[in-house]
N, C-alpha and C positions, 0 to 999 in steps of 0.2 A: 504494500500500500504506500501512496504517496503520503506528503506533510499532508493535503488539505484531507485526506484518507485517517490521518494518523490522529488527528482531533477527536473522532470519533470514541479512541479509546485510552485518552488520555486527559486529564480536570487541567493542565496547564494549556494557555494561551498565548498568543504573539505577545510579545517579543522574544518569551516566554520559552517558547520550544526548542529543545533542544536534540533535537532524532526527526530526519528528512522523511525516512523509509521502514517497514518493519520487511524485513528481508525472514525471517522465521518467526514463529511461536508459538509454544507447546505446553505442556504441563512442565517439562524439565528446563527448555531455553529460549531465550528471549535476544535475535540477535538484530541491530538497527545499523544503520549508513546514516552519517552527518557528513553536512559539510559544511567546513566553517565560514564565513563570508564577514567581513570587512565589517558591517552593523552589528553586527552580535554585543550582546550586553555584555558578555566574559570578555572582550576582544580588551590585549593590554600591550601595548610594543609591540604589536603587530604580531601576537599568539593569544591563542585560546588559553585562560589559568584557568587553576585548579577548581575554584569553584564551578566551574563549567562544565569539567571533568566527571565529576561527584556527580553534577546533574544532568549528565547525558548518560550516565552508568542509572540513575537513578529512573528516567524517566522511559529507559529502555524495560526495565523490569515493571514499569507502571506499562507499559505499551503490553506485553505479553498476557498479565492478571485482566488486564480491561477485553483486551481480547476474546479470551476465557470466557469472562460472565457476560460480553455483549452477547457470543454464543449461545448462550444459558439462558437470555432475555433476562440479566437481570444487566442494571445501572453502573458506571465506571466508579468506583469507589475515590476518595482523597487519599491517599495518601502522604504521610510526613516520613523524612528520615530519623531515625528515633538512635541513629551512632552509627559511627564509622570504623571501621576497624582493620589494620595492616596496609592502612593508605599508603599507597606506593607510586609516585609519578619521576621515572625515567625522564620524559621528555616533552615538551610541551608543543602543541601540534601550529603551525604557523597557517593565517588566514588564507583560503583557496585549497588544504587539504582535505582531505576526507577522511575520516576514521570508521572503524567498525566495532563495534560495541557489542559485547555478550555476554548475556547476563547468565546465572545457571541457578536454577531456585533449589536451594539446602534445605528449608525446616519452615514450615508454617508452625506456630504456637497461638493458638487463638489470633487473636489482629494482629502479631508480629512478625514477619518474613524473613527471613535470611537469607539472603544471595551474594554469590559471589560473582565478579565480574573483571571484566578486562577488557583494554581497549587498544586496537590496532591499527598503527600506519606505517603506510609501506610495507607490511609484512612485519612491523616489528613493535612488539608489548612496548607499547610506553607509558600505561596508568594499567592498575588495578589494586582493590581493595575488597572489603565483604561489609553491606549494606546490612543496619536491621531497618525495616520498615512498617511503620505503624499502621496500618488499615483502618480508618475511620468508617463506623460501621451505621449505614441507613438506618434511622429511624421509623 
């Protein structure tokens, strides 16, 4: 699916979004294509930082769960990051690259998520970390 595709199953909005495409997603992975472009709110000396990072890992795992329940007929849930954990960024991707993003869902515990993910350019890991993720649950 495309970005204007990708809204569908994800509670963030312009300027907002950070995942172009959802290239897979399954019960176990979750994998997205960004690319980074010159307006980007994370954009700093001409690279994407880390908070960007965190939230293109983060919003690729929201793209997979919304997925899921769109399938289900049920509603995309909010989602918050609720910690981070073995934050690890190699390299910081410079604007007009593309990354690939993927996520691997570890443990649901009632509304909290654990996934691990990493993220690719060029062929080469330069972030990954393991997300817990809080699910704000419909009333």
């Amino acid at each position: 699916m495309n970005q204007e595709g990708i809204l569908a199953y994800i509670p963030q909005r312009p300027p907002f979004v950070m995942v172009d495409e959802v290239i897979k997603a399954d019960d176990k992975v979750s994998l997205s294509r960004f690319t980074i472009r010159n307006d980007n709110i994370f954009i700093e000396n001409g690279v994407f930082i880390e908070p960007g990072l965190v939230e293109n890992m983060a919003q690729t795992a929201a793209a997979g769960t919304g997925y899921k329940l769109r399938a289900l007929g049920k509603p995309v849930p909010v989602g918050y990051i609720a910690g981070i954990r073995s934050l690890v960024i190699k390299k910081l991707p410079a604007v007009n690259k593309t990354i690939i993003t993927e996520m691997f869902f570890q443990q649901q515990i009632m509304n909290a998520h654990i996934v691990y993910g990493k993220i690719m350019a060029d062929n080469e890991e330069i972030a990954s970390c393991e997300l817990r993720i809080f699910v704000k649950q419909e009333d």
